[in-house]
C-alpha positions in Angstrom: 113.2 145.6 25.0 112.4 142.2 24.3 115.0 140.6 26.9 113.5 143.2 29.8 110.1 141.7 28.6 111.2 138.1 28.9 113.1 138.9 32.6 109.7 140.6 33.7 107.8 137.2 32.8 110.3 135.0 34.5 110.2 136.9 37.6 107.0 136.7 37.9 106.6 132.9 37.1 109.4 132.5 40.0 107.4 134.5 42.8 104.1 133.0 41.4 105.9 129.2 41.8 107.5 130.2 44.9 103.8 132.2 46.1 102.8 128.5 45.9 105.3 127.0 47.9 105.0 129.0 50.1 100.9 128.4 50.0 101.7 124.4 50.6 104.1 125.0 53.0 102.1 126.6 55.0 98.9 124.1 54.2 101.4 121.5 55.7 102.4 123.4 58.8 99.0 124.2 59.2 98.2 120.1 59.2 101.0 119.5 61.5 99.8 121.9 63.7 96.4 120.9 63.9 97.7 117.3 64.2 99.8 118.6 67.3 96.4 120.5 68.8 94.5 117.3 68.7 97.0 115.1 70.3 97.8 118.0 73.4 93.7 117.7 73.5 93.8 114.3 73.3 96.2 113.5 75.9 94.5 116.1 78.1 91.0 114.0 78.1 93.1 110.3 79.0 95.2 111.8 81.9 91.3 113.9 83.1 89.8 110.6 82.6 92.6 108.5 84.5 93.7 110.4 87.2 91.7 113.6 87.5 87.6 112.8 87.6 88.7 109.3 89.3 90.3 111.7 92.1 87.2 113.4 92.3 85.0 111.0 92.9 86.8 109.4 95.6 87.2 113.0 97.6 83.2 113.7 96.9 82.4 110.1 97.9 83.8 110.6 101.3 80.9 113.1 101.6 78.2 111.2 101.4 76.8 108.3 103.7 76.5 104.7 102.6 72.5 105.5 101.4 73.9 108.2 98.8 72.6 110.9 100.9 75.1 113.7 101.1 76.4 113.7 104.8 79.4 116.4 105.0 81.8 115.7 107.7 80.3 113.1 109.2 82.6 110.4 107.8 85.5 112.3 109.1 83.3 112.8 112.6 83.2 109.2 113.3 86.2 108.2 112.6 88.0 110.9 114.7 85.4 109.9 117.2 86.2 105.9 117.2 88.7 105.1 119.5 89.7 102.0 117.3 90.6 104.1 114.4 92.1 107.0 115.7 94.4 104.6 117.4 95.3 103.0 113.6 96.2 106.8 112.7 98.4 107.2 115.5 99.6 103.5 115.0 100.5 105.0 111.0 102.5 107.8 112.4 104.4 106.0 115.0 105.2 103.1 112.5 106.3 105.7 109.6 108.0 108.3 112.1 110.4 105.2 113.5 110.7 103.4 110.3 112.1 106.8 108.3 114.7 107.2 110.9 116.3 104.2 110.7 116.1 103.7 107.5 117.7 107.0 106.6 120.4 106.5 108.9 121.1 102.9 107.6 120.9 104.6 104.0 123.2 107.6 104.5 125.9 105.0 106.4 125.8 102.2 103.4 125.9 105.3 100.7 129.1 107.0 102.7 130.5 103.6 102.8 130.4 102.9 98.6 130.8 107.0 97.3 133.6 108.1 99.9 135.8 105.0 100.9 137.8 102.3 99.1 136.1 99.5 100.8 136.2 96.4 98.8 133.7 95.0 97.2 131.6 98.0 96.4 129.5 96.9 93.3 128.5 94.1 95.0 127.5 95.4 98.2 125.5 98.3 95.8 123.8 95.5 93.8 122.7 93.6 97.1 121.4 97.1 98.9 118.8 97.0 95.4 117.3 93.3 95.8 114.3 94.3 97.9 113.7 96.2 95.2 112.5 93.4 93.0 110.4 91.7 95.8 106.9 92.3 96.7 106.6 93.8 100.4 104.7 91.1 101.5 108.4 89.0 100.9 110.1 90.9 103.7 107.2 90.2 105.8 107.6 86.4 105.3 111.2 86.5 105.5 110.7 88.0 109.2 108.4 85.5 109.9 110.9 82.5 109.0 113.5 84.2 111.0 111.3 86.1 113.9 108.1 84.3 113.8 106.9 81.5 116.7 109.3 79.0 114.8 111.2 81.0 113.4 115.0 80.2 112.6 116.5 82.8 115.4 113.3 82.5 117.8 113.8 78.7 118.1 117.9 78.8 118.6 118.4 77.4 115.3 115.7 74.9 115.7 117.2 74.0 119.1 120.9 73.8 118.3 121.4 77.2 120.4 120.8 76.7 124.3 117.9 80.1 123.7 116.5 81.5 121.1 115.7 85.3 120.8 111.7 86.4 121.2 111.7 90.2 119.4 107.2 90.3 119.6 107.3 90.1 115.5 103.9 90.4 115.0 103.0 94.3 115.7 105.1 97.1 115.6 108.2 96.1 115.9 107.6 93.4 112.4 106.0 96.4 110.5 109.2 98.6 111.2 111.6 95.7 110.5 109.5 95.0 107.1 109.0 98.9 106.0 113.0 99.3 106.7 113.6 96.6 104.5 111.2 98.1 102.0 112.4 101.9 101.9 116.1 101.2 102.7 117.1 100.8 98.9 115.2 103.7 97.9 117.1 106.1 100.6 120.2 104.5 100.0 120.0 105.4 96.0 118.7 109.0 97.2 121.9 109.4 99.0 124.3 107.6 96.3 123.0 110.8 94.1 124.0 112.9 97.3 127.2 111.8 98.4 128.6 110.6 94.5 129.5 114.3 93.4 131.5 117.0 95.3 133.9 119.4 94.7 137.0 117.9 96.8 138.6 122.0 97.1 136.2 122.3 99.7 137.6 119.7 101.9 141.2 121.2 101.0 140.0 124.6 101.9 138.7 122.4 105.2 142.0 120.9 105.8 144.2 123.9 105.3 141.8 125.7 107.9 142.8 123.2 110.8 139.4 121.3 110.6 139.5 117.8 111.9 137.7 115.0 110.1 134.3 115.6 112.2 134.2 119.0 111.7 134.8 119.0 108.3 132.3 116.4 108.4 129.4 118.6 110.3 130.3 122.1 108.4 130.8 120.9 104.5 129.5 117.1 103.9 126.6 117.1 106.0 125.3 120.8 104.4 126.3 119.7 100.2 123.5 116.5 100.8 120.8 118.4 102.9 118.3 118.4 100.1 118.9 114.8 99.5 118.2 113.6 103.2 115.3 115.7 103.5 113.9 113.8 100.1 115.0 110.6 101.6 113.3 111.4 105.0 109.9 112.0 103.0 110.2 109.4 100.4 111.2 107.0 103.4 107.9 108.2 105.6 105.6 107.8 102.7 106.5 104.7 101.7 105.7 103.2 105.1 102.5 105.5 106.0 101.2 104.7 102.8 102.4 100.1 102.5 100.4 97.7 102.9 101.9 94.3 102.3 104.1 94.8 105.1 101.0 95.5 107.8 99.4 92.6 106.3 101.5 89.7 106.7 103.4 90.9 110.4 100.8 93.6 111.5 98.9 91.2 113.6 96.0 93.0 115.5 98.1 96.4 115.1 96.0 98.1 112.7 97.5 101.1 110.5 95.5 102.8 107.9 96.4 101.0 105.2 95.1 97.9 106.5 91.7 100.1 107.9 91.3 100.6 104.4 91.1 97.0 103.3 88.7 96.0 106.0 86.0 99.1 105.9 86.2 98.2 101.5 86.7 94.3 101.4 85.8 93.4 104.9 82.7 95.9 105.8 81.9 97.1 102.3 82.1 100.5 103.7 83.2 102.3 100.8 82.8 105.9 101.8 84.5 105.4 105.3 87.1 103.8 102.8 86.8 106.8 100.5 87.6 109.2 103.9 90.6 107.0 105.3 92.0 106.9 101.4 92.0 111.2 101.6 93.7 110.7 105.6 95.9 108.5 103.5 96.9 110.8 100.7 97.6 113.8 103.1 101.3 112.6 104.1 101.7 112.0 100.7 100.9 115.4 99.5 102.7 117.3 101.8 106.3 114.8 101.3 105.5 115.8 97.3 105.1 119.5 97.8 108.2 119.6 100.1 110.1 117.6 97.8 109.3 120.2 95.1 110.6 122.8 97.1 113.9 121.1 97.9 114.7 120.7 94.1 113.9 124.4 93.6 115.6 125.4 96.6 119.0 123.1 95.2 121.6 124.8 94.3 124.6 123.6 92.2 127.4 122.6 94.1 130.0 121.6 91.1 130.8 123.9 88.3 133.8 123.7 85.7 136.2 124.7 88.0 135.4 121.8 90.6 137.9 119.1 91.3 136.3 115.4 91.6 136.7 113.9 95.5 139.8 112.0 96.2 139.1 109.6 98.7 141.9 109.5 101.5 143.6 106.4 103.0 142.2 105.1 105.9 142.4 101.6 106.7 140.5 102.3 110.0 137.7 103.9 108.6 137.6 101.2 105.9 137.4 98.4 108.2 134.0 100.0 110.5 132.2 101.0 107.0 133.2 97.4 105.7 131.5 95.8 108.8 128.9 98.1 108.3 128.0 97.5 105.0 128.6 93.9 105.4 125.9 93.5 108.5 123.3 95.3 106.3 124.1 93.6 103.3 124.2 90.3 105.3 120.9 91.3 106.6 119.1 91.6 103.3 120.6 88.5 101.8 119.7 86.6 105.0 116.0 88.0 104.9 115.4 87.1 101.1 117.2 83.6 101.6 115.2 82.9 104.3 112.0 82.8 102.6 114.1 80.9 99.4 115.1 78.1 101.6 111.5 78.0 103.1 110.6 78.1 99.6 112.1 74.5 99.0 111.5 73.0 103.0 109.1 70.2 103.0 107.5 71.6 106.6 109.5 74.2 108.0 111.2 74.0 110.5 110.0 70.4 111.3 111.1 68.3 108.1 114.3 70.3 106.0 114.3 68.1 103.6 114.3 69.2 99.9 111.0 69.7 97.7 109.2 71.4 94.6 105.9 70.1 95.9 105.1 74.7 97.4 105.6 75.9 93.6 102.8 73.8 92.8 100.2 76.1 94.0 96.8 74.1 92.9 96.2 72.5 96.3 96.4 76.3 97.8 95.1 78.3 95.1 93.4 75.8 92.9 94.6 77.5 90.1 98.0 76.3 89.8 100.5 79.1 88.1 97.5 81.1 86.9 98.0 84.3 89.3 101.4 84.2 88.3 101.2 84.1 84.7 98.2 86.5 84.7 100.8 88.9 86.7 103.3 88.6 83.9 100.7 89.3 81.4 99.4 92.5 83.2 103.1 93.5 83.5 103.8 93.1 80.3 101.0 94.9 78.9 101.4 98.0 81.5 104.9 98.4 80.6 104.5 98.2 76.7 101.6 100.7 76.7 102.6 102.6 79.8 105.7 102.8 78.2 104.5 104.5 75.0 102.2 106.4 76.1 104.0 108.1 78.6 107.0 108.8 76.3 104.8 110.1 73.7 102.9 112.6 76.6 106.2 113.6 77.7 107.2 114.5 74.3 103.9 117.1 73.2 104.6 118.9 76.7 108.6 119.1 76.4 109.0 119.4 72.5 105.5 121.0 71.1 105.4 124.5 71.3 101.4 124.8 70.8 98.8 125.7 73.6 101.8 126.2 76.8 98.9 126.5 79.2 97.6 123.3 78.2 100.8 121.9 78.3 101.7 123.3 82.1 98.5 121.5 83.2 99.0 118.3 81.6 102.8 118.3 83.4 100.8 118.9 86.6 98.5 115.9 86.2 101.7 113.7 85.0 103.2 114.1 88.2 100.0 114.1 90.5 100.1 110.2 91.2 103.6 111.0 92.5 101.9 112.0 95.7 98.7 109.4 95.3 99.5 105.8 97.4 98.2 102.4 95.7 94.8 102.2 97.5 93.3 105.9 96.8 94.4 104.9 93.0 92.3 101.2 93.7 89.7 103.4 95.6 88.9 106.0 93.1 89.3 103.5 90.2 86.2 101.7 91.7 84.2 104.4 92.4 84.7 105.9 88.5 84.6 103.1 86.3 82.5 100.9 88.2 79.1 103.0 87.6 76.8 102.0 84.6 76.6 105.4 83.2 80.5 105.4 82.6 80.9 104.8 78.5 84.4 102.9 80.0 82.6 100.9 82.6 83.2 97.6 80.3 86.8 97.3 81.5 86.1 96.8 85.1 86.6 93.3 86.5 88.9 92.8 83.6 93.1 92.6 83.0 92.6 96.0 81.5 91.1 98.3 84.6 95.0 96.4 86.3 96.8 97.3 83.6 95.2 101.1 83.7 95.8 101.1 87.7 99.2 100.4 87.1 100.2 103.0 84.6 98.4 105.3 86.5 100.0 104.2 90.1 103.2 104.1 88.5 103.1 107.2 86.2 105.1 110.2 87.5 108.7 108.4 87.3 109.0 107.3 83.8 107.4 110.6 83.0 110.2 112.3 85.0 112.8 109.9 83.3 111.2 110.8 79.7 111.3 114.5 79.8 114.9 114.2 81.5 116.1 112.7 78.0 114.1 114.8 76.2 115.4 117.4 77.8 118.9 116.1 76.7 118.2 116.4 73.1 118.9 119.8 71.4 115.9 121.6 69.9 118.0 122.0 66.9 116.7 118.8 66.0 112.8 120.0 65.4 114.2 123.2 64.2 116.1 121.6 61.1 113.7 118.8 60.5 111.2 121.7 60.0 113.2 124.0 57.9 114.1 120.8 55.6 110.0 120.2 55.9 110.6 117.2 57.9 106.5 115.9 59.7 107.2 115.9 63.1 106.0 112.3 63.8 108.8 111.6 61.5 111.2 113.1 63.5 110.0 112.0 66.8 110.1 108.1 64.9 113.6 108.4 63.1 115.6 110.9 65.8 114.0 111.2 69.3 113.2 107.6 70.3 116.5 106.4 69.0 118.7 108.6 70.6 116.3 108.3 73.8 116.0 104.6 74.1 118.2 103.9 77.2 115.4 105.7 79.2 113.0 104.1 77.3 114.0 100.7 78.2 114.5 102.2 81.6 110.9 103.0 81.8 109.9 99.4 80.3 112.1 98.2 83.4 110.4 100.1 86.0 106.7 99.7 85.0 107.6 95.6 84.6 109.0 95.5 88.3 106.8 97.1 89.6 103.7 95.8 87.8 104.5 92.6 88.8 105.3 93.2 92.7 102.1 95.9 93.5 99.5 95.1 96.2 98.2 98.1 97.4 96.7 99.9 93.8 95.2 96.4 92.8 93.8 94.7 95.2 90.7 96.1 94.8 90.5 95.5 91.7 91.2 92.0 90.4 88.4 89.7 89.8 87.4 85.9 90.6 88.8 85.1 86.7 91.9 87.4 86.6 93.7 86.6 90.2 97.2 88.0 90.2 100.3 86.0 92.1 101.0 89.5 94.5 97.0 88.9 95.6 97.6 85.5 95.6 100.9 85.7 98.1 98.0 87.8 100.6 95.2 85.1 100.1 97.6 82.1 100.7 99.1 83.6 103.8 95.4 84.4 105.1 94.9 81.2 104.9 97.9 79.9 106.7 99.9 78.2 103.6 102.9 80.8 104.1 105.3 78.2 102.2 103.2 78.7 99.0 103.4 82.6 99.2 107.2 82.0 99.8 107.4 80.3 96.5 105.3 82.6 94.8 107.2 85.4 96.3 110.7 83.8 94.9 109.2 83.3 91.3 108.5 87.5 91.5 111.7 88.2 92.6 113.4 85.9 90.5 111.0 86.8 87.1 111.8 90.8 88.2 115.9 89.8 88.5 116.4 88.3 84.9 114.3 90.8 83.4 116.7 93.4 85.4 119.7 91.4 84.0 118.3 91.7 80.2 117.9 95.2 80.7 121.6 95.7 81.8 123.0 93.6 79.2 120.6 95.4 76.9 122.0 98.5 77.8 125.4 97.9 77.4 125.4 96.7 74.0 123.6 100.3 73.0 126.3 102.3 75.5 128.8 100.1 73.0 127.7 101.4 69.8 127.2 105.2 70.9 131.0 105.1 71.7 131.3 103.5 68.6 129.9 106.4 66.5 131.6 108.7 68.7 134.8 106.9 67.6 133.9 106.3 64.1 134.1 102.7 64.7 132.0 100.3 62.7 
């Protein structure tokens, strides 16, 4: 009796210790999960206060006449009505329309050439096809102008060695296409690597053993298995070039586009809600080329499985030679634009005196401030792609990961990927109208580094975000599940497991908000002030005022900053894909 007595009283100290277990446990969850609440809430009020109410009050500001008064439609009246700017509309679409084409077409030719032939040489041609990546728009613009311009290298005959030179009219539409081809090419062309790099080769055996000949086989299974990815070129490609304006700028001459319209009713007229109405013409393209993009990648459909053999590429030493030529004239033609403006760079007077000087790179005689944009550039890069980089890996992590409030969650992915579909100057635009009003508690950071620094995280969003939740997507849930079970803090987890095993993308998004940062026009141009200047304004100013060596050389110090910091990356990168294989082989 006495043993049942003492077995009674243990088993009820046990569920009374393990009634409080349970009791903290759940205290504890119940922490976490409020902890989780408030930073869902939390990043719900940044990305409404960055990119929603801004949006707002550029699309209510078109409204409303220059007194304040609200005026409807009338914005929208006049400029339908004012043969000058309709025409820059039309000018957009023709420029855009013409541009997409032959970019695409370049694009899909130079991605056949390196996914399904043996050329030689492929790295490098892919590695030279991404340069104009790293170079502000304006760049391509110069580089025509050395080359194309009223003494330019090919206009002049080589500066008179050539009996005749060649006169293309550069300065209209035919330098805007030339510059926005030179500016979307790389992005089409990685588009429709992704495209053409996977197949399933028993479809061309089924092809052949059919009778098919090389074109048909070409029209009925190549040309349908990268559909999707040509129409996300073709839209990417016309958005790009409605929506540019370094390019306009430098070789537009009196060809106005609305880009350019944009600048001058803002900077030139002060006419910000005629501004505010072009910037909504301007996002329209932009809109529609995201929501049919969106229904492409739902409408995709997989084309390998298990069972799919990679391609083999066939022999064919005539087909190597034309895609070899190919790939070497648009190659050659990049490297020849972006040396052009690197030899003007270092020419005392182009193309009058070739002798060797430094005397462009210093840029007080033109700028009076020496290297100041430039560094000021590097700052605001630096800082948008160390907080842009957290931030948006930490936003990308409550919606994929945190299982709290999925409505909340769905909206806050929406707003995430709006500024996908939002060019540089309606991001400028709407940043003006929001912060710059005295009743805004944030209104201090106008006319400072920070309202750039904001503009570019906003501007430049949507892509790390997409590259974040890729790799999150990667990592098993297991991991929160057991971290949880073991009582693990979430934060803890996201600290010591997620970021590690995620930090190739993460260095991928540093990367891509530094490049960027650093060459941008459009989303800050608006926004700088007389005591932060930055060196992509700068290259706009100095060719305004005629010193195009000077925005040469500060074009070559982007491109060059942008190519090292590429190179760290990759070298970065390789030493982390080193050690993964390492623990996968046990090797240390």
């Amino acid at each position: 009796m006495m043993i049942v007595r003492r077995v009674q009283s243990a088993a009820r100290d046990l569920r009374s210790g393990l009634t409080g277990t349970r009791g903290r446990i759940r205290r504890r969850h119940g922490k976490e999960e409020r902890m989780q609440q408030a930073l869902i809430a939390l990043m719900i009020a940044v990305l409404a206060v960055t990119v929603l109410l801004p949006l707002i009050g550029l699309f209510s500001k078109a409204f409303y006449d220059k007194t304040g008064q609200f005026a409807g439609l009338e914005n929208f009246v006049v400029y339908f009505t004012t043969p000058a700017l309709l025409r820059s509309l039309l000018h957009t679409l023709n420029v855009s329309l013409l541009t997409t084409v032959i970019s695409v077409g370049l694009a899909f030719l130079y991605a056949y050439a390196l996914t399904r032939t043996d050329i030689k040489g492929r790295t490098l041609f892919r590695y030279i096809a991404l340069l104009p990546l790293f170079a502000p728009t304006m760049m391509h613009g110069i580089g025509l102008i050395y080359l194309f311009g009223n003494q330019g290298l090919v206009t002049t005959g080589l500066f008179g060695l050539l009996p005749a030179g060649l006169d293309i009219g550069l300065y209209g539409p035919v330098g805007i296409v030339l510059a926005e081809v030179a500016y979307t090419f790389p992005q089409a062309m990685m588009i429709m690597l992704v495209s053409l790099a996977v197949t399933d080769n028993r479809l061309y055996e089924a092809a052949e053993t059919l009778g098919a000949g090389k074109w048909r086989t070409f029209l009925s299974v190549t040309l349908p298995s990268v559909k999707y990815g040509v129409i996300s070129a073709l839209f990417v490609c016309f958005t790009m070039s409605f929506t540019d304006f370094g390019a306009p700028k430098i070789v537009g001459g009196n060809y106005n586009v609305l880009a350019t319209d944009i600048y001058k009713q803002v900077i030139g007229q002060q006419n910000m809600t005629m501004g505010a109405a072009v910037g909504i013409l301007l996002t329209l393209p932009a809109v529609l080329a995201f929501a049919v993009d969106r229904f492409v990648e739902r409408r995709q459909k997989t084309l390998v499985s298990s069972k799919s053999v990679p391609y083999r590429i066939q022999k064919g030493s005539w087909r190597n030679a034309v895609f070899y030529v190919i790939c070497s004239l648009i190659g050659g033609a990049i490297l020849l634009l972006l040396g052009a403006v690197i030899f003007a760079s270092v020419i005392k007077v182009w193309p009058y005196e070739l002798s060797f000087t430094w005397n462009h790179f210093d840029f007080t005689s033109v700028a009076g401030e020496g290297l100041a944009p430039f560094w000021n550039s590097m700052q605001a890069a630096l800082y948008t792609a160390l907080i842009g980089t957290a931030v948006t890996f930490v936003f990308a992590y409550l919606i994929e990961k945190v299982r709290h409030w999925h409505a909340l969650r769905q909206f806050a992915y929406f707003l995430s990927i709006l500024p996908l579909a939002l060019p540089g100057m309606v991001i400028g635009l709407a940043f003006i109208f929001f912060f710059n009003r005295p009743d805004n508690p944030l209104s201090g950071i106008y006319g400072t580094i920070w309202i750039v620094v904001l503009a570019n995280i906003v501007h430049f969003y949507a892509v790390p975000f997409i590259t974040a939740t890729a790799a999150l997507k990667k990592l098993d849930k297991e991991f929160e599940t057991v971290s949880e079970s073991m009582r693990v803090p979430f934060y803890r987890t996201f600290a010591r497991v997620t970021v590690p095993m995620s930090l190739p993308a993460v260095l991928e998004m540093f990367v891509y908000y530094f490049v960027n940062s650093m060459v941008t026009v459009s989303a800050v141009v608006f926004l700088y002030s007389a005591d932060f200047k930055l060196a992509s304004v700068a290259i706009v100013n100095m060719d305004d005022a005629g010193d195009t060596a000077p925005a040469a050389a500060m074009s070559v110090l982007i491109l060059l900053t942008n190519i090292v910091v590429r190179i760290g990356y990759e070298q970065l990168t390789k030493v982390l894909r080193n050690r993964a294989s390492a623990w996968q082989r046990n090797d240390f």
